[in-house]
Phi, psi and omega in degrees: 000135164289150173243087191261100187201031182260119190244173189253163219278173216290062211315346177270306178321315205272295184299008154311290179306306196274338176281319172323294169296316135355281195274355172307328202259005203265171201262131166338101214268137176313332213264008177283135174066024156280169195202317184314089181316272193319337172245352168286305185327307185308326161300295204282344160302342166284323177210109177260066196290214170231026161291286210298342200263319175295306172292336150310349180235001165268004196292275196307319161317308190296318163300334193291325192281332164232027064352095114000294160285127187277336162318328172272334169279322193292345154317315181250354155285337161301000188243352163242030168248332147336250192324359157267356177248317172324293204291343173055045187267137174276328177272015147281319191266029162272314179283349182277301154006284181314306167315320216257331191292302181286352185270323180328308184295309184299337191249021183064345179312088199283334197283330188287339174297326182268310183313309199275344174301293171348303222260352156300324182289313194312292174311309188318321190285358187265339175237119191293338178249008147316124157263089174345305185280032158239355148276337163298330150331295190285313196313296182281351140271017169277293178296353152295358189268134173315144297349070200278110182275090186300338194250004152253026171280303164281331171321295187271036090318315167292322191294280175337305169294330151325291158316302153316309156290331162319297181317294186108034180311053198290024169273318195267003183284309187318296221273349174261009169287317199279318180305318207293297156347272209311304173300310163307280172322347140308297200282033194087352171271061184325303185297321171273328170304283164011282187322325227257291181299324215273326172290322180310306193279340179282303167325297187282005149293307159352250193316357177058017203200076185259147197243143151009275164295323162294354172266319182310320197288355160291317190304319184304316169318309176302359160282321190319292197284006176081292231322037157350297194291322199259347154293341205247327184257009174225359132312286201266032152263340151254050206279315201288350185277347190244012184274063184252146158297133189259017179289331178290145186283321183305335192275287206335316174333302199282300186294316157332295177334290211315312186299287183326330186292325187289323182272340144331326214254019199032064160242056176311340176287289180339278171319345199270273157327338157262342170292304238269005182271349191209132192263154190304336179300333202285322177249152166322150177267037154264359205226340212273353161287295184303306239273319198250025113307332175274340160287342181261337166305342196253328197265006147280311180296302193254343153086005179292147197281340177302340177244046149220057179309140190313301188323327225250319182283338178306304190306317219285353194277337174304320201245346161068243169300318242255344184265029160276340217308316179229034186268162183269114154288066175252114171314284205324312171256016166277343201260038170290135154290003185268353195243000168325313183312287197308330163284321191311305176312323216266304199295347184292289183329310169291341180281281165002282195277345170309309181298330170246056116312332201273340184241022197176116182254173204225179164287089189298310184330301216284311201270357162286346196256335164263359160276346175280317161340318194266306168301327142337306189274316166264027173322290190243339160311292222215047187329270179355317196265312193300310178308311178300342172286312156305334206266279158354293199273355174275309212286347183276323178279346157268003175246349143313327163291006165251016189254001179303339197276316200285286157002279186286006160264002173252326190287312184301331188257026176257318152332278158355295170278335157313320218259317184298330164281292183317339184275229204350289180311330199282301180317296222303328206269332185287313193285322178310303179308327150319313192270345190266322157319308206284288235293336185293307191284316183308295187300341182284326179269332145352283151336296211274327188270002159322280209291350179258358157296339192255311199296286186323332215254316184272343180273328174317308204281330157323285169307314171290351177304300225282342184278310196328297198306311166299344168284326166312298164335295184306300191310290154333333212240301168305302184296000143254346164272002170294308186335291207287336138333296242268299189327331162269341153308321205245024197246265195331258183322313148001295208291290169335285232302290176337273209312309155322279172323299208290315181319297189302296198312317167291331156302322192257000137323323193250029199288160141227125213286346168256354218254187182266131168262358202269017166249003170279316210283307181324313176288304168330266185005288169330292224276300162325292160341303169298288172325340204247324188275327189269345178255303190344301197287003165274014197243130211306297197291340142326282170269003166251009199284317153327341172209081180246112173057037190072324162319087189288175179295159160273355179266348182293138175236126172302337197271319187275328136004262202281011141293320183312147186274192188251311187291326150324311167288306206302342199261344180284315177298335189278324162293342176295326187249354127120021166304145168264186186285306166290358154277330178287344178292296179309314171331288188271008171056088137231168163248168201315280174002291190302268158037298229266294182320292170339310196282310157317317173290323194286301178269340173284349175265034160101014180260126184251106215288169183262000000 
């Protein structure tokens, strides 16, 4: 069975998108996060820059899309063809242009739709900052609207895809692949649609951003062929992404799908509980032919009189042929009477269009698949009517052999867009491979100034090693030239002392142990004195005490230490051992006094006594 129910994608995603992009370079507009149509205007009658003038108008597209009414809308579109006769701008009135295209479009209104894409098209040419591809867009979905005139379909769609690619846009390369997909597929090209849709989808993995519709519109290839099981099973590998409210014009598509798969698979309760959710006012008139084709399908299956409704027979004679679309083409049960209604149309259409074929083109597939309907039906009612019909249906199926030139100029340019979705993946992958090389080369020179930071920071800890140890030395090296001083000192003396001892032992040979002694002693006295005065700087714990082994005393202040003169120390060191003051006088040939003085100057300057 054909399907005819593949739209081209969701005109609010895109012109979303597309304003988003516009606008990185426009100076930041007051108008973020405003959502209110009515607080936007008011910003913009106070300052009507062309930031706030642009978010006004993707404001009102969106409303156009989803508003019905055009008395409200049409309030704030008029309020942006105002600011294009002020400003005396074409891209203020290209976008009000645009606005009047899509609301035209959301209410079905095709001639108006078309009238204002014309007049959209008119302003592009006047302005250099006009975006082409979003008028080439809204143009050619103008022309997509019943009756639909395929060949300004591809035109601006084609214009549009071009463009795009020039650019290298690969948001909008997507969304006019998916269009394009949509279109081949009215006209029957299956193998080229395919193609189409199936590169659309290799973008939007790109692009990170596979939408809804371009997946129904894969799930349709799989009608062509009945391949029912296998539309139903890559439904529900995208269920949750295909789960849409069908009150929106972007869903209805999807959600139809969803119905037609259940009753292919003979699942009328399914079908049944999902038709019965949505009323015919309710879809769009681009939907509305599939929708009441899915109703006389169901009213077959289940025979409820509900889905032959007064409405549903008022709406059907408006769609002709079309409403064979999802029907099981069993003569036998189309001709129950209750289904009358449905040939008078379909054969008042099919005469229709005999007459004007020669001038108007038509779906050839769709109108040989309602002359087979036919020829059927009158097989033995009418031989006379079954012949005119056969006759019909050889010339048609023999003026197919002149669409092979047409044919094969939709192949080259579907070829064509293969090589350019191949260009684009092979960049994408180039540049992936780019980022992974930058990002490869970052951690490495990272790595390096790590390691040349661990290297500084360890040659650091070296060097402080390395003084350390030399100061350990230097210290170690003095306390051996102390040593080896103080070893020699005490050598020298020794060397005094011996000499001394023998000098006494011989005064005192001559003591005389019974006679009067006191000029021997006197002398002993002496002689001892001198000696003890003549030796001090040879007496180790004298003249070293101050540097014994790097301790200092803890009452000592170094600084003031080495202000002191050598006899001052020699008089600090001699009171350390526990000299009185008139033996150190003697000692060092001073007087007591000086000592005395000496000890006094030793504490105020903060040198302190045992």
């Amino acid at each position: 069975m054909k399907l005819n129910s593949i739209i081209p994608l969701v005109i609010l995603i895109w012109l979303h998108q597309s304003c988003n992009n516009h606008s990185k370079n426009e100076i930041s507009s007051e108008l973020k996060g405003i959502q209110s149509l009515d607080s936007a205007s008011l910003i913009l009658n106070k300052n009507p820059k062309k930031s706030n003038f642009f978010d006004f108008a993707r404001l009102v597209k969106n409303e156009c899309q989803k508003n019905h009414d055009t008395l409200y809308t049409n309030k704030y579109i008029n309020l942006l063809f105002h600011y294009g006769k002020i400003k005396k701008s074409p891209y203020c009135d290209n976008l009000a242009e645009q606005c009047k295209v899509i609301q035209q479009f959301i209410v079905g209104n095709t001639p108006q739709a078309r009238y204002w894409s014309k007049q959209a098209l008119k302003s592009t040419s006047k302005s250099e900052e006009i975006d082409k591809l979003d008028v080439y867009h809204i143009v050619g979905l103008s022309y997509y609207m019943p009756p639909m005139v395929s060949d300004s379909v591809i035109k601006y769609w084609e214009l549009g895809f071009e463009h795009a690619n020039a650019v290298n846009d690969g948001y909008r390369i997507y969304f006019y692949s998916n269009n394009l997909g949509s279109l081949f597929h009215e006209m029957n090209m299956e193998s080229i649609s395919r193609r189409f849709f199936l590169n659309a989808l290799e973008q939007a993995k790109i692009n990170k951003n596979v939408s809804p519709i371009l997946v129904n519109n894969i799930i349709n290839t799989f009608f062509q062929k009945n391949k029912y099981q296998e539309a139903l099973e890559y439904y529900e590998e995208y269920e949750t992404l295909l789960n849409v409210d069908p009150s929106n014009f972007e869903n209805q598509a999807i959600y139809l799908n969803k119905i037609h798969i259940n009753q292919a698979l003979n699942k009328p309760t399914a079908s049944d509980s999902l038709l019965k959710q949505i009323s015919i006012d309710q879809i769009h008139k681009s939907h509305r032919a599939h929708f009441l084709s899915l109703c006389i399908q169901q009213y077959l299956m289940t025979k409820d009189p509900y889905y032959l409704s007064p409405e549903i027979k008022q709406e059907a004679p408006e769609w002709g042929i079309d409403l064979i679309t999802n029907l099981n083409k069993d003569v036998a049960q189309l001709k129950i009477p209750e289904l009358a209604f449905v040939w008078e149309i379909i054969e008042k259409d099919v005469n229709q269009k005999l007459k004007s074929q020669n001038n108007a083109r038509i779906p050839k597939l769709k109108l040989l698949s309602a002359l087979k309907l036919l020829i059927k039906k009158y097989e033995y009612a009418s031989p006379i009517k079954r012949d005119t019909y056969l006759k019909h249906f050889a010339l048609i199926t023999l003026e197919g052999e002149s669409e092979k030139e047409e044919i094969n100029n939709h192949i080259n340019k579907i070829k064509k867009a293969d090589d350019l979705f191949d260009l684009i993946v092979k960049r994408e992958a180039e540049i992936k491979n780019q980022n992974a090389e930058i990002q490869k080369l970052f951690w490495g020179f990272g790595s390096l100034i790590i390691l040349m930071i661990g290297s500084i920071l360890f040659y650091q800890m070296r060097l402080k090693l390395r003084k350390k140890q030399e100061e350990i030395l230097l210290r170690e090296k003095d306390i051996l030239i102390r040593e080896n001083k103080m070893n020699k000192r005490l050598v020298e003396f020794s060397k005094e002392l011996i000499q001394f001892n023998k000098k006494i032992k011989s005064e005192l040979d001559k003591l005389n142990f019974t006679g009067d002694n006191a000029t021997f002693l006197t002398k002993f006295r002496s002689d001892l004195l001198g000696f003890i005065t003549m030796n001090l700087e040879h007496n180790p714990t004298a003249f070293d005490h101050p540097f014994d082994t790097g301790v200092k005393d803890i009452r000592k202040n170094n600084k003031i230490w080495e202000q002191l003169n050598k006899t001052e120390k020699r008089v600090y060191s001699l009171v350390e051992e526990g000299f009185k003051a008139n033996e150190i006088a003697r000692m060092l040939g001073v007087t007591t006094q000086y000592v005395y003085n000496v000890k006094t100057k030793l504490k105020n300057k903060g040198i302190d006594w045992r």
